[in-house]
N, C-alpha and C positions, 0 to 999 in steps of 0.2 A: 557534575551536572553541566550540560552545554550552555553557551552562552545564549540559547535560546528564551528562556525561561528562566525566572529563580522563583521560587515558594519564599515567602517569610516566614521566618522562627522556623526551629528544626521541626518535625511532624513528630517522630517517636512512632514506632511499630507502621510507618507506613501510612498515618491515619491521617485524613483531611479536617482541621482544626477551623472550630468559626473562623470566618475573617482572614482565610488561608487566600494570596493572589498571585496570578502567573502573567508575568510581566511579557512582552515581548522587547525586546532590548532593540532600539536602534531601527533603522529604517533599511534596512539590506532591500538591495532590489537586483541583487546576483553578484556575479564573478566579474569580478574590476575588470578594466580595461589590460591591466597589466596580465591578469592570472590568465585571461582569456590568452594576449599572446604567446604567455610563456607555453602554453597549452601547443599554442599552432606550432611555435617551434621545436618543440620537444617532438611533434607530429613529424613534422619536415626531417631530425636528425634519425629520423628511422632510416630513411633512403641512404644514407650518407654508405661509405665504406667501413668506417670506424666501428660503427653499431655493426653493421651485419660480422664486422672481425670481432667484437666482444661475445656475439652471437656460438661462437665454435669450441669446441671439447669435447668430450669423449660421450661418444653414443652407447647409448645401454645397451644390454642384447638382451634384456626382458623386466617387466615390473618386481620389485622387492613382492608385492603383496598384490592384491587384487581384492579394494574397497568395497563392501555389499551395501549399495543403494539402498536407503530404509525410507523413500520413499516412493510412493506404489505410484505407477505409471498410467496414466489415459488410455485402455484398453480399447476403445472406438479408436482414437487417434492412430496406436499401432497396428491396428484393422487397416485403417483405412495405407499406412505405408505397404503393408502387405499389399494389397491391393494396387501399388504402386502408383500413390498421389499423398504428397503431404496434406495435411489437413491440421491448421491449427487458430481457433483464435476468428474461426468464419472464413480464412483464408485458404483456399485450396490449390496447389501447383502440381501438376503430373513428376514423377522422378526422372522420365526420358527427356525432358522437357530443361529439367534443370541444369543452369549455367552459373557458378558461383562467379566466372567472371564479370556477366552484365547484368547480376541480377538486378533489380531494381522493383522491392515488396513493401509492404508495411515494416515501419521498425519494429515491431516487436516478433515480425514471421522471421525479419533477417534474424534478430536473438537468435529465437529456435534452432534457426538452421546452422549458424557460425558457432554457437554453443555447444550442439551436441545433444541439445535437448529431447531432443527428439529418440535416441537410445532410451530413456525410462520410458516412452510411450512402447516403443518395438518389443521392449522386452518383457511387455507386459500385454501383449498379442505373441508374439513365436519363442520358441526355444532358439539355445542358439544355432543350433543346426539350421533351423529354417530360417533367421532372422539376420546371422552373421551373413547371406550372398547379400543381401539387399543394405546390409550396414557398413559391407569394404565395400560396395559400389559409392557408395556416397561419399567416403572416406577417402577412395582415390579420384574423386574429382575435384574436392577441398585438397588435397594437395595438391591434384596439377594447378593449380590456378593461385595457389598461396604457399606452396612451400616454401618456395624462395621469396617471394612479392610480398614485402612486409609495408601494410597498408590497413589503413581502417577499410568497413568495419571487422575484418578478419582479426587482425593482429591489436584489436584495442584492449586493452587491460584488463576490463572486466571479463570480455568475449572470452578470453586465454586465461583468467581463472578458474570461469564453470567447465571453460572447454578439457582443462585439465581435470576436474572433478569426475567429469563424466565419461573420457577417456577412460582415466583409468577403472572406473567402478564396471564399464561394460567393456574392457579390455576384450572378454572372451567373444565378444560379437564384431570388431575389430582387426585381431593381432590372432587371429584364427590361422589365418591362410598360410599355405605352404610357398604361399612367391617370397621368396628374401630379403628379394630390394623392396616390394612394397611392406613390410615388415620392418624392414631396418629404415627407408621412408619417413614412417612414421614414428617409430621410435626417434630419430634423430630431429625432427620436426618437433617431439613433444619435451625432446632436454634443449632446445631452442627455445623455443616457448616460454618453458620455466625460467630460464637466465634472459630473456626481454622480458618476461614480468618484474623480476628484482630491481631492474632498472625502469619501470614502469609503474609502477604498483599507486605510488606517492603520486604521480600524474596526473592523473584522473581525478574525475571531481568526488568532492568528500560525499561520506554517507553509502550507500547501499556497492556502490560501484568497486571503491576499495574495499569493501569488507572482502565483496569477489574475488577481486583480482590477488587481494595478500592470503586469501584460503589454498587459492591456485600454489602460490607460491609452498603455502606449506605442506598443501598434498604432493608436490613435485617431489619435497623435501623428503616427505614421510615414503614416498613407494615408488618413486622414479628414480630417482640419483641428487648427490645435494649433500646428502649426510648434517652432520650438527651444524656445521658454519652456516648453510641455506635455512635452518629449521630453524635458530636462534632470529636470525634475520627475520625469518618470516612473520615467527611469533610475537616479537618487537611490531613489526609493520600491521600485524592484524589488532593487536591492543591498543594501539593508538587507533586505528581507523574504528573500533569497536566505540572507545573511551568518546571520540567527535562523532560519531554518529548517532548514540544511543543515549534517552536520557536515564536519570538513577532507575525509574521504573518501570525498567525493558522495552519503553516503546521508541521507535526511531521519531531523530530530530523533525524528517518529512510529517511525520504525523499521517503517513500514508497507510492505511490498510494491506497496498496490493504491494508496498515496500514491504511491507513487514512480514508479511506471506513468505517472501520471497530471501528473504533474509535468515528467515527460521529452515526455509528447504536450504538454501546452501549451507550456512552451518551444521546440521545435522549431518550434510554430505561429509563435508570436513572430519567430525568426529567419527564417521565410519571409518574416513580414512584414519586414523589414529588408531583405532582396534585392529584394524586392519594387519597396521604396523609393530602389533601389539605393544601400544605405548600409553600410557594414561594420558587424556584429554585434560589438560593445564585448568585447572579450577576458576579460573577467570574465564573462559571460556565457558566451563558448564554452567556458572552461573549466570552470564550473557543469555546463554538459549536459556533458560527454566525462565530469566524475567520476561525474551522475547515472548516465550510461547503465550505466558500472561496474558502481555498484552495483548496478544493478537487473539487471543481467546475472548478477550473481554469488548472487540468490538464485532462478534457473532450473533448475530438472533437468532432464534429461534427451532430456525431451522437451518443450521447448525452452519451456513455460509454467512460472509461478511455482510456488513451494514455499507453503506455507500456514500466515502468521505475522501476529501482531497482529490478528483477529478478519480475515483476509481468506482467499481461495480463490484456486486454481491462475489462474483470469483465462481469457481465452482462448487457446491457441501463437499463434492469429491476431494479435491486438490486441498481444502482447508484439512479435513479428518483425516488426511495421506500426512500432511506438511506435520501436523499435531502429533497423531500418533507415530510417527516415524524418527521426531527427534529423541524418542524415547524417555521424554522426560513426564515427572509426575508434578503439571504444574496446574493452576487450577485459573479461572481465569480472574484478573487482577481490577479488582471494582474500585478504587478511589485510586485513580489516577493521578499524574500531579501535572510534569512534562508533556505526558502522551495525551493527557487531555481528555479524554471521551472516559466520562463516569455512566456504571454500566449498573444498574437497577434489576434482581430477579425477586417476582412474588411470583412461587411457584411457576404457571406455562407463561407467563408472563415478560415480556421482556423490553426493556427500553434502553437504550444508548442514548447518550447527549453529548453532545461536543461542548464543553464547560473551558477552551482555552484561544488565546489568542489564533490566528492561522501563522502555517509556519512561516520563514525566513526564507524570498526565492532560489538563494543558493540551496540550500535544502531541499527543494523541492519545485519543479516547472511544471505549471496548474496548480498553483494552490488555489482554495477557494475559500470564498467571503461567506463562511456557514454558522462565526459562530452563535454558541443556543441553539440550533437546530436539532432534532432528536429523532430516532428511529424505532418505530415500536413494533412490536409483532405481539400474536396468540398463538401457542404453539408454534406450529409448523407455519402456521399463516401469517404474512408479512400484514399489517396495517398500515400504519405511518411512516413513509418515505422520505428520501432525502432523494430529486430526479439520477443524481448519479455521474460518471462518467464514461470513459474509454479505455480505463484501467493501463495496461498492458498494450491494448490494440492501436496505439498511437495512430493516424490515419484512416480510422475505420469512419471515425466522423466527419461531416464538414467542419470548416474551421469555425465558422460563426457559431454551429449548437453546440461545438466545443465552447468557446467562450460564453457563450450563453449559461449552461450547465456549470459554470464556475459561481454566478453571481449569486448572492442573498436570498432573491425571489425562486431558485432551484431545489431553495433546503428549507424545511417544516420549521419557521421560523421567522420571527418578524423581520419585515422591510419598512422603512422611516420617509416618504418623500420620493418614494420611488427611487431607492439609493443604494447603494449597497454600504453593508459593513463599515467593510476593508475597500477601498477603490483597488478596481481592477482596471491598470494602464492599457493602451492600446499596443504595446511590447507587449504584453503578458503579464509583466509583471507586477507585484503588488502596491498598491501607494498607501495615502495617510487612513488610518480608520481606527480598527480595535486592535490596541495598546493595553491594556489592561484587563482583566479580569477577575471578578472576587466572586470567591465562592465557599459559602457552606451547606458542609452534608451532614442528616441526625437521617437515625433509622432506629429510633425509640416509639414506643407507645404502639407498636404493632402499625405503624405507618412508615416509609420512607419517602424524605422531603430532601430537594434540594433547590436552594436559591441559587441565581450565579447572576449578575451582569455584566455586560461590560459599557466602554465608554466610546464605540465606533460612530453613533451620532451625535456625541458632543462637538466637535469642531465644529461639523455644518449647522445642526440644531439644536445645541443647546440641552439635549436628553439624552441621558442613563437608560438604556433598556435592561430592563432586569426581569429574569424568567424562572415563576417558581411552580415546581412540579411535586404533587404527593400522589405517592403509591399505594392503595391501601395491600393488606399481608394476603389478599389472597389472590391479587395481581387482577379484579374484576374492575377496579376504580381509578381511575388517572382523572385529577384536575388539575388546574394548571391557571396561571395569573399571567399577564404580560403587562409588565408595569414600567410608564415611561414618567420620568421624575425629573426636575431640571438640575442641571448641573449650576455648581455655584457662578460659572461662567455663561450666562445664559446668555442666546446669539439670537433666536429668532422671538418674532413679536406676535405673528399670525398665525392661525390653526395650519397644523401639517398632515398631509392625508397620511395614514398608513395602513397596512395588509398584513396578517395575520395567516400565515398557509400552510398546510396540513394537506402536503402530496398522501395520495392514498397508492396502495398497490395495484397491479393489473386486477381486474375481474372482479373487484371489490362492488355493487350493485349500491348504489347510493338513491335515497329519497326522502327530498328536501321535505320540513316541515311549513305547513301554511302558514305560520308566523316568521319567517325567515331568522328562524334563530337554533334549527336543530336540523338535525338530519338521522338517519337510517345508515347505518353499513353492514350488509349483508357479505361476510365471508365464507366460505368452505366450512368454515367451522364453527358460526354461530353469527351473532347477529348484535352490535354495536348500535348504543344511541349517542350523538354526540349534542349538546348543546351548550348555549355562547350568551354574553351579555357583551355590550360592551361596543356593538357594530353591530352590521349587518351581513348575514351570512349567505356566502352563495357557492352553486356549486360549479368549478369551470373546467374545461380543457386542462392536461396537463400532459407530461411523459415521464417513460420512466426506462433507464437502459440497464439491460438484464447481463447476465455472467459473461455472455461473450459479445458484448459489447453493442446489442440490437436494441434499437426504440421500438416500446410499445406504448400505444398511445392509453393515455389513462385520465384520471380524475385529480381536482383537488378542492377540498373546502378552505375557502377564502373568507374572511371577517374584513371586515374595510369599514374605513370612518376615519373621522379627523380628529385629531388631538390638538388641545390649547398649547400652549407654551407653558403651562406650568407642568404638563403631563396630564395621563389619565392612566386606568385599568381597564385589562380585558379579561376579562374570566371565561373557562370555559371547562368541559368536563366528558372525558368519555368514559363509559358505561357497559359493560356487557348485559344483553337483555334475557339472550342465551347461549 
């Protein structure tokens, strides 16, 4: 288990035990000063002579095997390269236009483009006849400009282990052509590649990056050149970066959705490559993907795309149901969470996500957010109950401020204490003192499921335990819910403290208020929700909400507000379907 988190007492089959709590360990607020420089110069000896001389050996004259992608490509996206303009993520660049020398895009379009990624879009618009002119066009302008010039972000560790995944899997839209030297180019460029990863790999910062960068090395190993000395290596370097990145119950340390997305497509790539090579995928590995797929299943609503946690968005239903069924695994998705955190509720079309743990640790993760308790519900296909979201992948698509904003307490269907957040969020970004603790139990007897959790993020400043209990009833029509503030045996304040109760709703949801300011109306696509409250006063305000590629739409929120004593109070509240 990572040092992120411990459970007390062992669980037994996986099961969340009264009184079960996930601690977060220590106050990490990222990568020391030291790791940071060891970083810049490990960058710096790229340039050197020595590296580019460990750099050389013997060029391949063709792939061992050629890897079959088993996960299905952006069919618009590879339209629209046909048409000769990338397109990803909202970002659009014409390909005559494109200069990997001075490019200068959002980080997550550079990804696409230094990756490679872009190949499962094309090849899921053209064959390769059609597809292969437009994919050695691009292919020889990434080597003029990086073949030799080993520099971020081209030559970073991770970029160079998808870049090799995806090489090799669409080799036949690449390694087509009848020019020699741009053949042997690239081949020589991509047994580079793999020997700067081996020395690379451990660089990089822990969690999703290395999983990358050591799969690179092992697909290099398996159908480029390398043989067992590279493959042992490799496999060594990807089980320790699997073992620190992943907790016992397949979800990543980040706690990130659009991590963990992303984590299940590259391994899945990996294991093609292994068939590929005709070689068994090492049983530590398949059982890595069957618990990732778990969890990543387990924070999906409804309609069938992710819930919106850790500064990420819904993603696309497409890219999740590619990512799922592609890793070919038969895993179901994983309801009592312990590490990963988000316990996941089905009564029938019914569905609710909760985030039940501390937020992660900033090395772990850059935008964590102060959500916890916040929950996400949907009917059917119909999103309800919101968390506002973030930028996922689209790093720069937002301003910096509603990025920050979209991190805080007040962004996620959950209470705020004093106008505060949680977990403090620094003006570096990074996390400061908050919730430390969480305890929680879950019963799903009596034809109802309940789960209680609190934590203790407004005990320092005030003195109260927020604790949040939800029951489901079995045919998924009934959700009540308590928000119970109780004082800690350290109690700090003397005077009543405002606090807010918020319940983001989805776009296009039709709300109307009750004349006693204690209920409301939500009219969905698909029926028709009553909600009402004790406890405050209910009202309906302004909110947003950012959707799969990373756009604000402006929406709604039902808000309870009121003051609590210092000893605490309750707030009860209950939604309803009407029809």
């Amino acid at each position: 288990m990572s040092r992120h988190a411990r459970v007390e007492s062992d669980t037994g089959a996986g099961e969340i035990e009264p009184g079960k709590r996930l601690i977060r360990v220590g106050d990490d607020r990222g990568l020391s000063l030291f790791e940071r420089l060891n970083h810049r110069l490990h960058r710096l000896a790229w340039r050197t002579p020595l590296h580019k001389m460990r750099l050389r050996g013997r060029v391949p004259l063709k792939l061992i095997a050629v890897p079959k992608d088993p996960i299905a490509g952006d069919k618009a996206a590879g339209e629209a390269l046909l048409a000769g303009r990338f397109s990803h993520n909202g970002t659009e660049v014409p390909i005559a236009e494109l200069d990997f020398a001075t490019i200068g895009l959002p980080e997550d379009f550079t990804a696409y483009l230094h990756s490679f990624a872009w190949l499962r879009d094309l090849s899921a618009a053209a064959t390769r006849e059609r597809g292969a002119k437009i994919a050695e066009g691009i292919a020889r302008k990434w080597l003029a400009a990086f073949a030799e010039q080993i520099s971020e972000p081209a030559w970073r560790a991770d970029l160079w282990g998808r870049r090799v995944l995806f090489w090799t899997a669409y080799a036949p839209y690449i390694l087509s052509s009848s020019d020699l030297v741009y053949r042997s180019s690239l081949l020589y460029t991509l047994a580079r590649g793999a020997r700067h990863l081996e020395r690379s790999a451990d660089k990089g910062p822990p969690g999703l990056a290395r999983i990358a960068a050591w799969s690179g090395v092992i697909a290099a190993a398996l159908v480029v050149q390398g043989g067992p000395g590279r493959l042992k290596t490799g496999e060594a370097g990807l089980a320790r970066a699997i073992g620190a990145a992943f907790h016992d119950d397949g979800g990543l340390v980040s706690r990130s959705p659009t991590e963990q997305l992303a984590a299940v497509e590259i391994l899945s790539q990996l294991r093609a490559a292994y068939a590929a090579a005709r070689r068994d995928t090492p049983e530590w590995l398949t059982e890595a993907l069957v618990a990732a797929v778990g969890a990543l299943l387990s924070v999906t609503l409804g309609d069938e795309a992710l819930s919106s946690w850790q500064s990420g968005h819904m993603a696309s239903r497409r890219r999740v149901i590619a990512a799922a069924e592609g890793a070919g695994m038969d895993a179901a998705p994983l309801r009592q969470a312990r590490g990963w955190g988000y316990q996941r509720v089905q009564a029938r079309t019914t569905v609710l996500v909760l985030d039940a743990a501390p937020p992660p640790p900033p090395r772990a993760l850059k935008g964590a957010c102060a959500s916890t308790l916040a929950f996400e519900l949907s009917d059917g296909g119909d999103r309800l109950i919101v968390n506002c979201g973030g930028a996922g992948e689209s790093h720069g698509a937002l301003p910096p401020g509603l990025v920050h904003a979209l991190r805080t307490t007040a962004a996620h269907s959950t209470l705020t204490l004093g106008d505060r957040n949680s977990t403090a969020i620094h003006d570096d970004g990074s996390l400061g003192k908050g919730v430390g603790e969480v305890e929680l139990v879950r019963d799903e007897t009596g034809g109802l499921a309940r789960i209680e959790a609190s934590h203790d993020g407004y005990v320092r400043r005030y003195g109260l335990i927020h604790e949040r209990r939800l029951n489901l009833s079995s045919d998924g029509r009934h959700l009540s819910g308590e928000d119970r503030l109780f004082a800690a045996r350290r109690r700090r304040h003397s005077g009543p403290i405002p606090f807010a109760v918020r319940f983001h709703l989805a776009p296009a949801i039709e709300v109307t208020s009750t004349a006693d300011g204690q209920g409301a109306l939500l009219r969905l696509k698909g029926g028709v929700w009553q909600f009402r409250c004790r406890g405050g006063q209910l009202q309906a305000e302004d909110s947003l909400w950012i959707d799969g590629v990373a756009r604000p739409h402006a929406t709604l929120q039902l808000v309870i507000t009121g003051e609590s004593p210092a000893e605490g109070m309750t707030i009860s509240w209950e939604l309803k379907r009407a029809s």
